[in-house]
C-alpha positions in Angstrom: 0.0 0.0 0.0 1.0 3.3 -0.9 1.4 6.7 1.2 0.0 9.7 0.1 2.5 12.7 1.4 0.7 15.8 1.2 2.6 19.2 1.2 1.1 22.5 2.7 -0.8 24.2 -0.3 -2.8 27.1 -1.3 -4.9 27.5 -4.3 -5.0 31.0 -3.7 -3.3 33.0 -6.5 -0.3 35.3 -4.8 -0.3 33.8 -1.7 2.9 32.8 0.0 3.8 31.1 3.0 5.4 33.2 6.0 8.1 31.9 8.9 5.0 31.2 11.1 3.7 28.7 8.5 6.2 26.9 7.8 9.0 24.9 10.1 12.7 25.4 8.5 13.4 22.8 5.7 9.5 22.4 5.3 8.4 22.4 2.0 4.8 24.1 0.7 3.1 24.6 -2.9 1.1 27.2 -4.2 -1.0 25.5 -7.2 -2.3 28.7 -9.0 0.9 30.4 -8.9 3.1 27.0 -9.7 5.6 27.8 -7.3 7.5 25.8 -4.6 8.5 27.7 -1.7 11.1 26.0 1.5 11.7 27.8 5.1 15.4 28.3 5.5 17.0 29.1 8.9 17.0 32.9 7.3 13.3 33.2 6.0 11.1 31.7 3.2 12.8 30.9 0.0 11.6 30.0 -3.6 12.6 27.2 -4.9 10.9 26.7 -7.9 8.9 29.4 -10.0 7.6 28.4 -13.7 5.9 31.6 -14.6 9.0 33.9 -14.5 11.3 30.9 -14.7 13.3 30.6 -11.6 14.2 27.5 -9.5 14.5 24.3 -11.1 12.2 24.9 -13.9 14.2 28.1 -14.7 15.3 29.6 -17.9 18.1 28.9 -20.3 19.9 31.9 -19.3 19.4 34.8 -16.3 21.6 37.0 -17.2 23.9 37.4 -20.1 26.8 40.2 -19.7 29.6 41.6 -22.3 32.0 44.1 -20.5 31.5 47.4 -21.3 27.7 46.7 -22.1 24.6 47.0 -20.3 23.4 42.8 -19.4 20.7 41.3 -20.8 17.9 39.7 -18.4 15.5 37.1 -18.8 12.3 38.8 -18.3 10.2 35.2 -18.2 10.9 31.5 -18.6 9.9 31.9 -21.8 12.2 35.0 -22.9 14.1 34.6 -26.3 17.6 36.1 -26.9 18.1 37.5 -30.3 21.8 37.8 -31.6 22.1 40.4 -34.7 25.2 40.5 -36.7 26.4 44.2 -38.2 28.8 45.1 -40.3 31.0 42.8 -40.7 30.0 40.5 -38.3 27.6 37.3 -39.5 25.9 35.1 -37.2 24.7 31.6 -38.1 22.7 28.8 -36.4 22.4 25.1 -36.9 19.4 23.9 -34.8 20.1 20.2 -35.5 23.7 20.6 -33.5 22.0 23.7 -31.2 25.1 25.6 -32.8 26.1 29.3 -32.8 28.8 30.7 -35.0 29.3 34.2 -34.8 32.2 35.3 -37.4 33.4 37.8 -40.5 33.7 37.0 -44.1 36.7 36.1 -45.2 36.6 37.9 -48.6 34.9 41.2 -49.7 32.5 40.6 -52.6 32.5 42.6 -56.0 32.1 42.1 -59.4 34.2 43.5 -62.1 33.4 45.4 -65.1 32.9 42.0 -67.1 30.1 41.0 -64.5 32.5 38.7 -63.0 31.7 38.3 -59.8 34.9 37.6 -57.4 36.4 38.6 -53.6 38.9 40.1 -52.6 40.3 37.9 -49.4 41.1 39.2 -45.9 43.6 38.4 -43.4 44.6 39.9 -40.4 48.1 39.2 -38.8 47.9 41.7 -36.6 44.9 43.9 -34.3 41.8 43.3 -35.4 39.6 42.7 -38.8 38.1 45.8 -38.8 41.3 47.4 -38.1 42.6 46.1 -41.4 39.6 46.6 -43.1 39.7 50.2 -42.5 43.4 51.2 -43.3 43.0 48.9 -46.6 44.8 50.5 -49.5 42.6 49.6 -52.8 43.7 51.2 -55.8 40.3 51.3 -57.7 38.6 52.9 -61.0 34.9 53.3 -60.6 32.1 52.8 -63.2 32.2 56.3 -64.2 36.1 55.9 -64.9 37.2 58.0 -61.6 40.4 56.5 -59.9 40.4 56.0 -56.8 43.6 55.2 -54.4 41.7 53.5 -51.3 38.4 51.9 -50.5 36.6 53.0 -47.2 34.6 50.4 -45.7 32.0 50.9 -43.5 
């Protein structure tokens, strides 16, 4: 025969246990809200929240943080985080291997006065990409004929 262990519950939506309800390390639910709440030796704790996502049911990230940036927080366990690639920057994804690839290009695209399309290819050995990029000496003759001694790109 089984043995039905009942926790302390309320079906009352917002409703949380206090320190009087509960002894420390007792456990309580509230159904409406779906969250799971514990007495520690310092007060009442939440241990598990789904509707904004914290505790074990949490989300897939809290907080994500680049120095010098403001952070990003998940607002709900069901917040998405959107990744945009500028410039020269591209951003890939591959759902079947739950990959990210965040990279450049490794050529510049143009086509010639033929139509023959082609790419000029980059390499940095030193700093950074978009260093190169923009101290990149291009001697150039536009459509119109007008030379050109450098390409600014931007």
């Amino acid at each position: 025969m089984s043995t039905v262990i009942k926790l302390k519950r309320s079906e009352t939506g917002g409703s949380a246990p206090t320190t009087s309800d509960l002894e420390v390390g007792e456990v309580a639910v509230n159904t409406v809200d779906q969250k799971i709440y514990m007495r520690s030796s310092t007060g009442i704790v939440t241990i598990a929240d789904t509707a904004t996502g914290s505790g074990s049911a949490g989300s897939a990230f809290t907080n994500i943080a680049v120095s010098g940036q403001s952070t990003v927080q998940a607002d709900s366990s069901t917040d998405t985080l959107t990744l945009v690639g500028t410039g020269l920057n591209s951003i890939t994804t591959d759902a079947s291997t739950d990959t990210i690839t965040i990279g450049t290009p490794t050529s510049i695209p143009f086509t010639d006065s033929s139509g023959t399309s082609g790419g000029i290819a980059l390499s940095v050995t030193a700093g950074t990409l978009s260093d190169a990029v923009n101290s990149l000496y291009l001697p150039f003759e536009d459509s119109s004929g007008t030379s050109y001694t450098t390409i600014i790109m931007t």
